[in-house]
C-alpha positions as CSV (number, residue, x, y, z in Angstrom):
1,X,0.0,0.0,0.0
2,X,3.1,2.3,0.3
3,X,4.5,2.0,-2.9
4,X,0.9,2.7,-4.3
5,X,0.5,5.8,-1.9
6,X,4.1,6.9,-3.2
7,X,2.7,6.4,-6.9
8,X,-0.4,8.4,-6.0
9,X,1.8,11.1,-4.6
10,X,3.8,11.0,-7.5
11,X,0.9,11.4,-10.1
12,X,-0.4,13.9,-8.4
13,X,2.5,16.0,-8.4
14,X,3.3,16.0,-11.7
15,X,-0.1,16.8,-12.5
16,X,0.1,19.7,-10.2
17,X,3.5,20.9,-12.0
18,X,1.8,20.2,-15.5
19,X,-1.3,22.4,-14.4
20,X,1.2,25.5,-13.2
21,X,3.4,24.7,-16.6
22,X,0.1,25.7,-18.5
23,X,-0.9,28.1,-16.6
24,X,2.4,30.4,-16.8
25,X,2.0,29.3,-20.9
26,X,-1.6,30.9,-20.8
27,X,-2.5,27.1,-22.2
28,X,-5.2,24.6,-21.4
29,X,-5.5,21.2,-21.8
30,X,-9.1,20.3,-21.5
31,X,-9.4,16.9,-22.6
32,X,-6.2,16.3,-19.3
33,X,-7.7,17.9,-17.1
34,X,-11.3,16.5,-17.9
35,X,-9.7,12.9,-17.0
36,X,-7.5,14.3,-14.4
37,X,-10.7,15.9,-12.8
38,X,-12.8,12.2,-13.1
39,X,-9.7,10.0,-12.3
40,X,-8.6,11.6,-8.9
41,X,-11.3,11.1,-6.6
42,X,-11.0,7.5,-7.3
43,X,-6.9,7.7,-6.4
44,X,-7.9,9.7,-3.1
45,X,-10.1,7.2,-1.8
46,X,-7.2,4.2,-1.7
């Protein structure tokens, strides 16, 4: 369960840095952060 909380952790950052990355870039990435948006409430709850 560690190593899936460390992978969790991981994910999450780089999604976070990703996010900032397009912010600063005034870009979006909709169909990401539609799947980012639906997948993580199912990574929280483990």
């Amino acid at each position: 369960m560690d190593n899936e909380h460390s992978k969790n952790s991981e994910f999450y950052k780089n999604c976070t840095e990703y996010f900032e990355f397009l912010r600063k870039n005034g870009s979006s990435d909709y169909d990401f952060e539609d799947e980012y948006y639906f997948t993580m409430p199912a990574i929280s709850n483990h």
